[in-house]
N, C-alpha and C positions, 0 to 999 in steps of 0.2 A: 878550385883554382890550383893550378900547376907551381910549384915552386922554383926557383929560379936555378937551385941543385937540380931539379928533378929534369929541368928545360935543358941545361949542359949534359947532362946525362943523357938524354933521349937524343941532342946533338951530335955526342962523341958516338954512340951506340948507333945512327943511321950514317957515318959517314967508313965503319965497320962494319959498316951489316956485309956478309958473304951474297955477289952476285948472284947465286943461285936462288936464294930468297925469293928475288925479284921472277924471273924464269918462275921459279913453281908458283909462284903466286898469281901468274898467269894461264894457267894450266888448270882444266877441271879436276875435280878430285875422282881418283880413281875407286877407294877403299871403301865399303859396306860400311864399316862402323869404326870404334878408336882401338883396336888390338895392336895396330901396330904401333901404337904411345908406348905401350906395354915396357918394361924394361928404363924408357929415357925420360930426362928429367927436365927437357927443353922441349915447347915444339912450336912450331911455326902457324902463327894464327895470322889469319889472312882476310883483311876487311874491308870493304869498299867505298872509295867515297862517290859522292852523287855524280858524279860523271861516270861513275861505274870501273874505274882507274883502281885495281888491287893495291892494297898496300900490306906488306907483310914486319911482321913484327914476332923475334920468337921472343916468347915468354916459359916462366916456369908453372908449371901445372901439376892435378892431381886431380886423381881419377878415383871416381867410385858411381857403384850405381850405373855402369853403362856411359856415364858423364863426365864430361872435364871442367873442371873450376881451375880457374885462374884471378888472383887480385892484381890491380894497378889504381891508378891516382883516378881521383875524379873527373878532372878536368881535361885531360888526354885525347888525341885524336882517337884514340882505335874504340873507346867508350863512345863519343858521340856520334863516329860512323856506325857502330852497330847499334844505337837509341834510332838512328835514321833507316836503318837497312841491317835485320838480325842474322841477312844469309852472313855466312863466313867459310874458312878450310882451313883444315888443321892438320898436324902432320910432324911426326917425330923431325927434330932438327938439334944442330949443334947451336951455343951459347951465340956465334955469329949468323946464328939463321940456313946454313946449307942442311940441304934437307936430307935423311935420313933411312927415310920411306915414303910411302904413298900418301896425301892430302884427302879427305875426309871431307864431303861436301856437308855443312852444319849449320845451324839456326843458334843462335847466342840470346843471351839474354842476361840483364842487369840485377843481381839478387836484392831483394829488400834486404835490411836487416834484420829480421825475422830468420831468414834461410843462412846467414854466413856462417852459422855454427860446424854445420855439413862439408859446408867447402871450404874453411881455415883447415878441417882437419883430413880431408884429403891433401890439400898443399902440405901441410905439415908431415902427414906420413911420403910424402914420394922426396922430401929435401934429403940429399946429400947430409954430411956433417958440417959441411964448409958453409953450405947455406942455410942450413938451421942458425948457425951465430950471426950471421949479416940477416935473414929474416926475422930472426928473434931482436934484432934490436930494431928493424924499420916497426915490428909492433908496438913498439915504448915508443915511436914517436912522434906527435902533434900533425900527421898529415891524414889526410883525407883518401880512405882508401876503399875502394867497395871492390864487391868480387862476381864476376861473368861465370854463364853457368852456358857450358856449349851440348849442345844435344843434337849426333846426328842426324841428318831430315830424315822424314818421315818416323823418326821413332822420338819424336815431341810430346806423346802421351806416355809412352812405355816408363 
């Protein structure tokens, strides 16, 4: 379940989202794999609902292993469009979403808790200083948060 902070926050944050979001989120991904993430601390994850309608959303990420992990709330659309559909695209972007480089065509997937150890600490190493103190205290509190594991296509074994 989504919280009522977390619903104004996703409200204020799609009515800021950067135009361009939208435009690359409609555009196939050009990029072999995630290098060009490389360096930035935002990027543009891009999910589809069953009409097959993009929707983009930039989030913070960390990368290891070839992979991108990113956490958000449970209850959230961008979680239950890729439970439905684990294609997605990703893609270096600024904090309002305008894209940075090239989109990354990618297969997502919802980590057990078993696997979040990997992916806390990829997020953890690629945070700013500024976002280590605002993500260091969403970890102290009472919300429900799992973490996406993006793995470009065809490298879903590697």
């Amino acid at each position: 379940m989504v919280s009522g902070v977390a619903r104004f926050q996703y409200r204020v944050l799609e009515h800021m989202r950067h135009p361009d979001a939208f435009r690359a989120a409609g555009e196939p991904g050009t990029a072999p794999d995630l290098e060009a993430l490389r360096g930035h601390h935002y990027c543009l994850l891009v999910t589809f609902r069953r009409s097959g309608e993009p929707i983009p959303s930039p989030v913070l990420f960390g990368l290891a292993g070839g992979r991108l992990y990113l956490r958000t709330e449970r209850g959230v659309g961008k979680v239950k469009r890729v439970r439905n559909d684990p294609h997605v695209r990703v893609g270096p972007c600024n904090p309002r979403g305008r894209t940075l480089g090239p989109l990354t065509e990618a297969r997502a997937r919802v980590l057990p808790p078993s696997e979040e150890g990997p992916a806390h600490a990829a997020l953890k190493a690629n945070y700013t200083p500024g976002q280590r103190l605002l993500e260091g205290a969403i970890d102290r509190l009472p919300v429900g948060l799992l973490y996406l594991e993006v793995v470009p296509e065809g490298r879903e074994t590697a």
